[in-house]
KEPA-500612 format. One record per residue (C-alpha): residue in three letters; residue number from 1; z, y, x. Coordinates in steps of 0.2 Angstrom, whole numbers, always signed. Layout:
+------+-----+-------+-------+-------+
! rest !  nr !    c3 !    c2 !    c1 !
+------+-----+-------+-------+-------+
!  ALA ! NUM !     Z !     Y !     X !
...
+------+-----+-------+-------+-------+
//
This chain:
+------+-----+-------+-------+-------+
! rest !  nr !    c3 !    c2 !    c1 !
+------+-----+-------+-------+-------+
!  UNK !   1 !    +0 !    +0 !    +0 !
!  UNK !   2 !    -4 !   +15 !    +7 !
!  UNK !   3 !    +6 !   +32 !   +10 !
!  UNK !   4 !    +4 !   +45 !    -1 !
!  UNK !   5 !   +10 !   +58 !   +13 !
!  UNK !   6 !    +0 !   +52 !   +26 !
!  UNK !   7 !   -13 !   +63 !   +30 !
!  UNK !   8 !   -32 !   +56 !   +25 !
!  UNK !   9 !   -43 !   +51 !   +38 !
!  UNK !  10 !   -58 !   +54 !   +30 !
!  UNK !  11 !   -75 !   +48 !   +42 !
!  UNK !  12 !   -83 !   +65 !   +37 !
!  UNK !  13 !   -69 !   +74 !   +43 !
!  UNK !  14 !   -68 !   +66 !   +60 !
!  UNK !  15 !   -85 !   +71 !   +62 !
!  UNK !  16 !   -86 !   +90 !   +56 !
!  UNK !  17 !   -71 !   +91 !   +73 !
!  UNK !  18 !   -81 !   +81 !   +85 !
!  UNK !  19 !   -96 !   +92 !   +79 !
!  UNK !  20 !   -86 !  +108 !   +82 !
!  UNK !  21 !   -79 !  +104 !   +98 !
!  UNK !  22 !   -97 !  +101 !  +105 !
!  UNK !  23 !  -104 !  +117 !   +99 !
!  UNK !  24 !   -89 !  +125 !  +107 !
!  UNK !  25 !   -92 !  +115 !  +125 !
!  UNK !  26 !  -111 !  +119 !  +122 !
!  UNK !  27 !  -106 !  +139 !  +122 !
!  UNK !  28 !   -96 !  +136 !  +134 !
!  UNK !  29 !  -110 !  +130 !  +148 !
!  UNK !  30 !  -121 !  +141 !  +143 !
!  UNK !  31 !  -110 !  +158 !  +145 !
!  UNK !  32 !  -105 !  +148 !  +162 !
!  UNK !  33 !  -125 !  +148 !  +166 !
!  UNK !  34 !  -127 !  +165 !  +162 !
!  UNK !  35 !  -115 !  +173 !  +171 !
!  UNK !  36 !  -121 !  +167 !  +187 !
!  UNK !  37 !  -138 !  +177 !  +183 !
!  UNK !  38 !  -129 !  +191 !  +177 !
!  UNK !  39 !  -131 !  +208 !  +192 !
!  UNK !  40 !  -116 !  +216 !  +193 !
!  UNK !  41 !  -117 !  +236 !  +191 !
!  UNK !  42 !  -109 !  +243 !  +202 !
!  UNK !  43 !   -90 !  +247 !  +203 !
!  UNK !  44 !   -90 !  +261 !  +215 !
!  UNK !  45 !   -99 !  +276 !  +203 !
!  UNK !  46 !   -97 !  +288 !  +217 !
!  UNK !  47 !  -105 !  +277 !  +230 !
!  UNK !  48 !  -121 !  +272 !  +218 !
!  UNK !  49 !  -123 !  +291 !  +213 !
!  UNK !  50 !  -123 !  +296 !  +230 !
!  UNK !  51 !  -137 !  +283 !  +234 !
!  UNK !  52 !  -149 !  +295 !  +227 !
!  UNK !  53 !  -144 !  +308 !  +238 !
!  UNK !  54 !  -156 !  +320 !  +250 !
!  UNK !  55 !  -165 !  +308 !  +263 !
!  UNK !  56 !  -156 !  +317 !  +277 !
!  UNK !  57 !  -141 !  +315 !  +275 !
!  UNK !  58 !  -137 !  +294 !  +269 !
!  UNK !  59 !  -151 !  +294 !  +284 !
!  UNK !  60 !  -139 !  +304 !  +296 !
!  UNK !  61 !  -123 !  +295 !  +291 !
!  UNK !  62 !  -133 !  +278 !  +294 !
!  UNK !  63 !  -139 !  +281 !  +312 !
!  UNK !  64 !  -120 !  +291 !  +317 !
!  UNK !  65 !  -105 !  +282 !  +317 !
!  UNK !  66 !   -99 !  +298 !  +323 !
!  UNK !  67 !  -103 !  +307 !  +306 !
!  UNK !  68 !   -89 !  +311 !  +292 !
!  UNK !  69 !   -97 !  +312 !  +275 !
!  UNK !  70 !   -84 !  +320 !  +267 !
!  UNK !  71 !   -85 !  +333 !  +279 !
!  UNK !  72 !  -102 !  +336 !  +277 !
!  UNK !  73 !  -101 !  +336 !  +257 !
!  UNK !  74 !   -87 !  +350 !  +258 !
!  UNK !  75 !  -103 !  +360 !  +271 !
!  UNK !  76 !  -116 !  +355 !  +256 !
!  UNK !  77 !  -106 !  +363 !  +244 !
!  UNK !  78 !  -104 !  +382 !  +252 !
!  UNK !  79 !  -121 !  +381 !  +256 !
!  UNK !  80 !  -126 !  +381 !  +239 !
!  UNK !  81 !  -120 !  +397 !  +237 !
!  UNK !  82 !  -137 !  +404 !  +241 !
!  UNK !  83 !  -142 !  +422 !  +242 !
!  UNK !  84 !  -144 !  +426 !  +223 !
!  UNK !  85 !  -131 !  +412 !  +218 !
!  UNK !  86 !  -115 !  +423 !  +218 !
!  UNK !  87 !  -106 !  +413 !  +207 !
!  UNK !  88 !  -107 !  +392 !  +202 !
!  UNK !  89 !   -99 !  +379 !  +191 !
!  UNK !  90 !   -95 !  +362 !  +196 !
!  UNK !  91 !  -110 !  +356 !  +185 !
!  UNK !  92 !  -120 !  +367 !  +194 !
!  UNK !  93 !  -115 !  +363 !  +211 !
!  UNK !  94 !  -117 !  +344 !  +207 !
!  UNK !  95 !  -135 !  +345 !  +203 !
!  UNK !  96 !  -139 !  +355 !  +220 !
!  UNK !  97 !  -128 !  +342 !  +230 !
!  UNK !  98 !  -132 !  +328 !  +219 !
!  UNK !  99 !  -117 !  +322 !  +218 !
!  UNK ! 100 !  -106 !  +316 !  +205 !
!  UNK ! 101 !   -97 !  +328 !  +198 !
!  UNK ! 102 !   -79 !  +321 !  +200 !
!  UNK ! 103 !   -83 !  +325 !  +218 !
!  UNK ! 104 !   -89 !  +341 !  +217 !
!  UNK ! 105 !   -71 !  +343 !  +206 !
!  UNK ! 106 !   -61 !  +337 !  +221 !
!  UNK ! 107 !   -71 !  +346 !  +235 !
!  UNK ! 108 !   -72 !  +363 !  +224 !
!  UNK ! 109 !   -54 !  +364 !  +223 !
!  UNK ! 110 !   -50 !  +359 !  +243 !
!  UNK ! 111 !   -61 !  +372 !  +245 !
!  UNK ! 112 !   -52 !  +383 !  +236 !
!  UNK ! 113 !   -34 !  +380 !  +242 !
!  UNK ! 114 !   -41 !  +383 !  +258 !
!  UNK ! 115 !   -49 !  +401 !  +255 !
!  UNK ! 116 !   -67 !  +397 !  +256 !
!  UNK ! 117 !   -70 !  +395 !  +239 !
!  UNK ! 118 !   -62 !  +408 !  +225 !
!  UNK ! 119 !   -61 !  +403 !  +206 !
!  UNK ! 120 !   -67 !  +416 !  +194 !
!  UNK ! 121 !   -57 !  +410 !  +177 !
!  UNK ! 122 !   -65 !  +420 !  +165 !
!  UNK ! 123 !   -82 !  +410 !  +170 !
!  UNK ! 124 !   -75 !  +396 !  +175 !
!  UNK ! 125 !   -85 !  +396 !  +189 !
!  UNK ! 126 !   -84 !  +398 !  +210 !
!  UNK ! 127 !   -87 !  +412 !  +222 !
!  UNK ! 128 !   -85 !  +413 !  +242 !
!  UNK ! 129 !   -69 !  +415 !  +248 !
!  UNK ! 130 !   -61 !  +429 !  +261 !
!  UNK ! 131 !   -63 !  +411 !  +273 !
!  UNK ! 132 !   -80 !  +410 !  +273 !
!  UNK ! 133 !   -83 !  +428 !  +276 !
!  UNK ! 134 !   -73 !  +429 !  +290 !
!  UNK ! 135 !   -82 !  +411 !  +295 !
!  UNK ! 136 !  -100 !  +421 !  +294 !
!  UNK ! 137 !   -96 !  +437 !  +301 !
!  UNK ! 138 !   -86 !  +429 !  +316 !
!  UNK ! 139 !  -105 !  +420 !  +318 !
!  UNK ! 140 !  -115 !  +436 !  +315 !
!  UNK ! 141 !  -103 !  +444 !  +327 !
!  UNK ! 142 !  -110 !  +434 !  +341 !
!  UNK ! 143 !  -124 !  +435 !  +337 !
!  UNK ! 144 !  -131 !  +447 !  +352 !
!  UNK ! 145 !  -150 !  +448 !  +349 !
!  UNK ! 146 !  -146 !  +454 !  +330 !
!  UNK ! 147 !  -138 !  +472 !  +336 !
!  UNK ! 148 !  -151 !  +471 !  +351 !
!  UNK ! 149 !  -167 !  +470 !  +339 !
!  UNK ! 150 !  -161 !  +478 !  +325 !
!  UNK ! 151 !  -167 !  +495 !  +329 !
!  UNK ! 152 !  -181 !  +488 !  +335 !
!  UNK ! 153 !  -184 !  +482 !  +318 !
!  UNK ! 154 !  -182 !  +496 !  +308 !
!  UNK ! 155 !  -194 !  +506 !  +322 !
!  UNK ! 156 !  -207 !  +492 !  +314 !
!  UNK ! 157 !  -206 !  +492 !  +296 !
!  UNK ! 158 !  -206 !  +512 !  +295 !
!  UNK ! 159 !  -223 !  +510 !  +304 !
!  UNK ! 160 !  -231 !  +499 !  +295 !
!  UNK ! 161 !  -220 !  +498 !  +280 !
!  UNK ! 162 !  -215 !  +481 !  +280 !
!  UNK ! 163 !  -202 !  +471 !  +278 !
!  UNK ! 164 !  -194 !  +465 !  +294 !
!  UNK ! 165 !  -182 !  +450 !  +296 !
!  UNK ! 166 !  -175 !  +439 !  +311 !
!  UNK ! 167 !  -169 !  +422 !  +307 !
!  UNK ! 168 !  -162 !  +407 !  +312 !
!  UNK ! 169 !  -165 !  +390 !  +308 !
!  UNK ! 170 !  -154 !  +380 !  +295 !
!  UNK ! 171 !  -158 !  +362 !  +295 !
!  UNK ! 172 !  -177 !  +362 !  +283 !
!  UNK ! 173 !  -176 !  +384 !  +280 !
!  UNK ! 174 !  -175 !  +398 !  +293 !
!  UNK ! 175 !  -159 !  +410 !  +285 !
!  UNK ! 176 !  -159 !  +430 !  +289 !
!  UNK ! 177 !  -148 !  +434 !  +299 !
!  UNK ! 178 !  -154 !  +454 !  +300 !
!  UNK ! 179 !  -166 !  +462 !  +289 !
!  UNK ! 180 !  -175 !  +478 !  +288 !
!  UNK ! 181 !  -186 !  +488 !  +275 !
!  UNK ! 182 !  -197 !  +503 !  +278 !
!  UNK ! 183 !  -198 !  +518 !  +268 !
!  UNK ! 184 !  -211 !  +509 !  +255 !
!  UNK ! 185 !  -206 !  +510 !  +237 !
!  UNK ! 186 !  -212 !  +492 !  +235 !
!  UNK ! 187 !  -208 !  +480 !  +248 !
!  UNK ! 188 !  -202 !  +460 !  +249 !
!  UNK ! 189 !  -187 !  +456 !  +243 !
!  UNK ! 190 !  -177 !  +449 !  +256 !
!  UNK ! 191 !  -159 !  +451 !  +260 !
!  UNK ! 192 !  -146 !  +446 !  +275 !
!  UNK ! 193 !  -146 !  +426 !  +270 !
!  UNK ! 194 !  -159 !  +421 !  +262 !
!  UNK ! 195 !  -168 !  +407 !  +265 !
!  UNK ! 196 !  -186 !  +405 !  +268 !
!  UNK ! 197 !  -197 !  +386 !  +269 !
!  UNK ! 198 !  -198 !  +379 !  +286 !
!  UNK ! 199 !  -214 !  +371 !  +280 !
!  UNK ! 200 !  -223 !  +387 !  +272 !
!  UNK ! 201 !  -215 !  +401 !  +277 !
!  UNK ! 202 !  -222 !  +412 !  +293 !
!  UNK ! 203 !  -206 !  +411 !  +300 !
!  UNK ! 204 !  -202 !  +393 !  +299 !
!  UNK ! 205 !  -219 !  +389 !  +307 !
!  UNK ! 206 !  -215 !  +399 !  +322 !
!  UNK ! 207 !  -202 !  +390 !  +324 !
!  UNK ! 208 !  -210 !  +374 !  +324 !
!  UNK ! 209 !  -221 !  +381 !  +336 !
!  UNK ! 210 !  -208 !  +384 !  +351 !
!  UNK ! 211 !  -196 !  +370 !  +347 !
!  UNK ! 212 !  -196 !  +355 !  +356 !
!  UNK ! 213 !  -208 !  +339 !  +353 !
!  UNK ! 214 !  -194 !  +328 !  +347 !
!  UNK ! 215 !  -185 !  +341 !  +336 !
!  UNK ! 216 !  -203 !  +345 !  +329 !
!  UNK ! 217 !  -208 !  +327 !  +326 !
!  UNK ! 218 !  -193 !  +323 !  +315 !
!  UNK ! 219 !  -193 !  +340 !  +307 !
!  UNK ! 220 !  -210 !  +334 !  +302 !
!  UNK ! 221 !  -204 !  +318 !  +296 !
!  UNK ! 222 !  -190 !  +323 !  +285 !
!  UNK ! 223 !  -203 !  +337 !  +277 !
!  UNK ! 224 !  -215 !  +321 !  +275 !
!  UNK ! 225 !  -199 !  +313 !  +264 !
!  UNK ! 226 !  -193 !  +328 !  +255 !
!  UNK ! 227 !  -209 !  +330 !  +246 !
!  UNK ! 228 !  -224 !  +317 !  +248 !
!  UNK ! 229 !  -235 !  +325 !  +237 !
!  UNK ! 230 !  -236 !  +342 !  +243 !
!  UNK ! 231 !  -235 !  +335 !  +259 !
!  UNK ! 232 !  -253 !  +334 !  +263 !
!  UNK ! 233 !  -256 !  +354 !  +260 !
!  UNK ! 234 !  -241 !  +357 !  +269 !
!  UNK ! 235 !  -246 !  +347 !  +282 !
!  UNK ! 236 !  -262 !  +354 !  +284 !
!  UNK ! 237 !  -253 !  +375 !  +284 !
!  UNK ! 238 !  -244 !  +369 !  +297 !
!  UNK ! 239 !  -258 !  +364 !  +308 !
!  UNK ! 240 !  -268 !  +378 !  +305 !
!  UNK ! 241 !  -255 !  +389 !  +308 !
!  UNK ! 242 !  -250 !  +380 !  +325 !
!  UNK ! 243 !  -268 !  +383 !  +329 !
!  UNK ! 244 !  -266 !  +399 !  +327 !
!  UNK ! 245 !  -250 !  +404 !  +340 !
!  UNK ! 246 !  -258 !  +394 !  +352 !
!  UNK ! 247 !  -275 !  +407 !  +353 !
!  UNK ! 248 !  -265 !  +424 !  +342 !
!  UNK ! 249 !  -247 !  +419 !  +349 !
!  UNK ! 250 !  -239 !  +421 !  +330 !
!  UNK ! 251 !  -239 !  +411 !  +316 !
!  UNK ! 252 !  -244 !  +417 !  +298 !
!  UNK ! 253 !  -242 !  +413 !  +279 !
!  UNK ! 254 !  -254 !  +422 !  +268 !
!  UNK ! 255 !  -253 !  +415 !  +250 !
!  UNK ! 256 !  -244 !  +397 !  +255 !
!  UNK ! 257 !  -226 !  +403 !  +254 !
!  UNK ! 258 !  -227 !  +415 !  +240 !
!  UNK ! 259 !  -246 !  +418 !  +232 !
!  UNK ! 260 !  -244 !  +437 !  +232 !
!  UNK ! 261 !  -235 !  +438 !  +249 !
!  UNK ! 262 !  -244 !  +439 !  +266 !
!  UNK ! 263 !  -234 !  +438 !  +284 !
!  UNK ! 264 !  -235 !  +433 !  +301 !
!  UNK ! 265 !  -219 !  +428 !  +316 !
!  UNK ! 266 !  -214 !  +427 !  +332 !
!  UNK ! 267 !  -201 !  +414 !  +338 !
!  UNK ! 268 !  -193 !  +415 !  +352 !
!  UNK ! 269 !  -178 !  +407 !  +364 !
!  UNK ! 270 !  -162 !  +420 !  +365 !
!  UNK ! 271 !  -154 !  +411 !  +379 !
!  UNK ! 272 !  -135 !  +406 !  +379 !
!  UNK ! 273 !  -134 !  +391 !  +370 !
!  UNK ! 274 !  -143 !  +397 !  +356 !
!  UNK ! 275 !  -158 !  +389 !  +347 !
!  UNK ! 276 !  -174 !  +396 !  +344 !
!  UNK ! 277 !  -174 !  +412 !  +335 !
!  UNK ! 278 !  -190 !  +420 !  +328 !
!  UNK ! 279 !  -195 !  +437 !  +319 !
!  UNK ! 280 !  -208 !  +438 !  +305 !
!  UNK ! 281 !  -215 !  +453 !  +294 !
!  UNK ! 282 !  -223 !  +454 !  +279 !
!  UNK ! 283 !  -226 !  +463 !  +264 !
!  UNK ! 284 !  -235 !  +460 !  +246 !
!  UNK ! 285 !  -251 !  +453 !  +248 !
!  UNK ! 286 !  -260 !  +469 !  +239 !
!  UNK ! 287 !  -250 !  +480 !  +251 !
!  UNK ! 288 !  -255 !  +471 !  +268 !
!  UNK ! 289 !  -271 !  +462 !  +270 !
!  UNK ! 290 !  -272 !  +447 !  +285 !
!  UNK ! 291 !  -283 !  +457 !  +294 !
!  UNK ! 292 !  -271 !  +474 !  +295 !
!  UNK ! 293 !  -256 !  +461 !  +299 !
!  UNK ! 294 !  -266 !  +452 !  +313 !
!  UNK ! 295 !  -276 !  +468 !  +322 !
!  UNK ! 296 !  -264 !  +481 !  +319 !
!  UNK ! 297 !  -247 !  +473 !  +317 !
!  UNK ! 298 !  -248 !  +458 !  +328 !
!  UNK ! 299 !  -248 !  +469 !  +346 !
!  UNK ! 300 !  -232 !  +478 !  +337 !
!  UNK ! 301 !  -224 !  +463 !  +334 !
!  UNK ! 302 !  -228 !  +454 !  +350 !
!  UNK ! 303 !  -221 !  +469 !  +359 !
!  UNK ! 304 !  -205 !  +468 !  +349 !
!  UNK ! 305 !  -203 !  +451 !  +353 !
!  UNK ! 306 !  -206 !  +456 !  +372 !
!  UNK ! 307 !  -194 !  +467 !  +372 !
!  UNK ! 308 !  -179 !  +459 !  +362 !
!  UNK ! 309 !  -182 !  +446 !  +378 !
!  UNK ! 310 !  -182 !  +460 !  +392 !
!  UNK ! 311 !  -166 !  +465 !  +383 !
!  UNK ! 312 !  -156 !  +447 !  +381 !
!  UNK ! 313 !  -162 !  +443 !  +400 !
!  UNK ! 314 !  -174 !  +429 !  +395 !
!  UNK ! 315 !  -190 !  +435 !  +401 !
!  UNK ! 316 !  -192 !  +443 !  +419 !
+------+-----+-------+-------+-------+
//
């Protein structure tokens, strides 16, 4: 006679649980299959973000041991405050570094506590700090060949009514270190720090043209990487231009850096450690034609050059 409180053990029943616990064995298998195709995003934000950073600088931090990338980040941030670019956000900073921007956060506000950087709170935004201005003018204050050619420079741009600037190299632009204007109501628009293109400018070709081999070569290189497409025209302007200090002695720009702006330059070696310097002038291109800036201009600003050299003891 059989139990009434015993549990059934119904065939159908025993089935439906052996049926269960092999479609849970079968999902089983399959999710261990699949993870071991499964790619892994990364877990490091900031490291995969900064993958797709300027060519120069993962390339830099890969070929130097030596190098500290946090210390160049915190450099990469005050160099965005570019002439024009008094004041910046995070966001802002982020895109021109590309970097994320809880980096940008953590290096603004270094920055900040140590005076290079100012924070504006009704913009929410940043400015250069005291630090940094003492930073530049402590460099500018060395800088002997800008109180030597500055008068120089102003002699020039009244006489022809140009604009004048010397400048120094800073890694792919040339900055101005000095600038002069003539008396002309309508002349470039160029300022102590600005930057002009190695690449297009007439200044950052006359660099090219005195620097060594090697430097040239890998400036060459890292142009070639920074813009493949335009490289090609660039390439070709920089050429022509060579060509041209090699028979003229200065380098020129007319209609490649700007479309309405025409100029020429002169590079030169100050002496004392420093790099290659080089001066250029130019003007709007319905003010100054290439012909008045290479006949009439071009002995002006050879002299200049000539005698900036006497001066600084580099040229006998």
């Amino acid at each position: 006679m059989r139990d009434e409180t015993a549990p059934a053990t119904c065939p159908g029943v025993r089935c439906k649980k052996l049926k269960g616990m092999r479609r849970i064995a079968r999902r089983r298998n399959r999710l261990e299959k699949g993870s071991q195709h499964m790619v892994r995003r990364p877990i490091d934000t900031e490291l995969a973000t900064a993958s797709s950073a300027p060519e120069s600088r993962s390339a830099t931090g890969k070929k130097d041991r030596h190098f500290v990338t946090a210390l160049s980040r915190g450099l990469e941030v005050l160099a965005c405050f570019r002439s024009g670019s008094r004041m910046l956000g995070n966001q802002e900073i982020a895109e021109r570094c590309r970097l994320p921007k809880s980096t940008v956060s953590r290096l603004t506000y270094t920055l900040t506590k140590l005076g290079y950087l100012h924070y504006v709170k009704e913009s929410g935004k940043y400015r250069l700090g005291t630090a940094t201005l003492a930073l530049g003018s402590a460099v500018l204050g060395r800088f002997e060949v800008r109180d030597l050619a500055r008068p120089l420079m102003q002699e020039l741009a009244d006489s022809t009514g140009t604009s004048v600037a010397l400048g120094a190299r800073q890694r792919l632009s040339m900055v101005c270190v000095e600038v002069c204007k003539g008396n002309a109501v309508l002349s470039l628009n160029m300022e102590v720090g600005m930057r002009l293109p190695l690449a297009s400018s007439a200044i950052g070709r006359s660099y090219l043209a005195v620097c060594s081999d090697g430097e040239r070569a890998d400036l060459l290189d890292q142009l070639k990487e920074l813009d493949h497409v335009a490289w090609p025209a660039l390439k070709q302007g920089i050429e022509r231009s060579l060509a041209t200090y090699a028979e003229l002695g200065v380098c020129t720009s007319f209609g490649e850096w700007q479309p309405d702006v025409n100029g020429i330059a002169v590079a030169f070696h100050p002496g004392n450690g420093l790099p290659a310097m080089a001066i250029t002038c130019g003007a709007p291109a319905f003010k100054v034609t290439p012909e008045y800036l290479l006949n009439d201009v071009r002995p002006l600003l050879l002299e200049l050059v000539r005698k900036v050299e006497e001066g600084l003891g580099v040229r006998s």
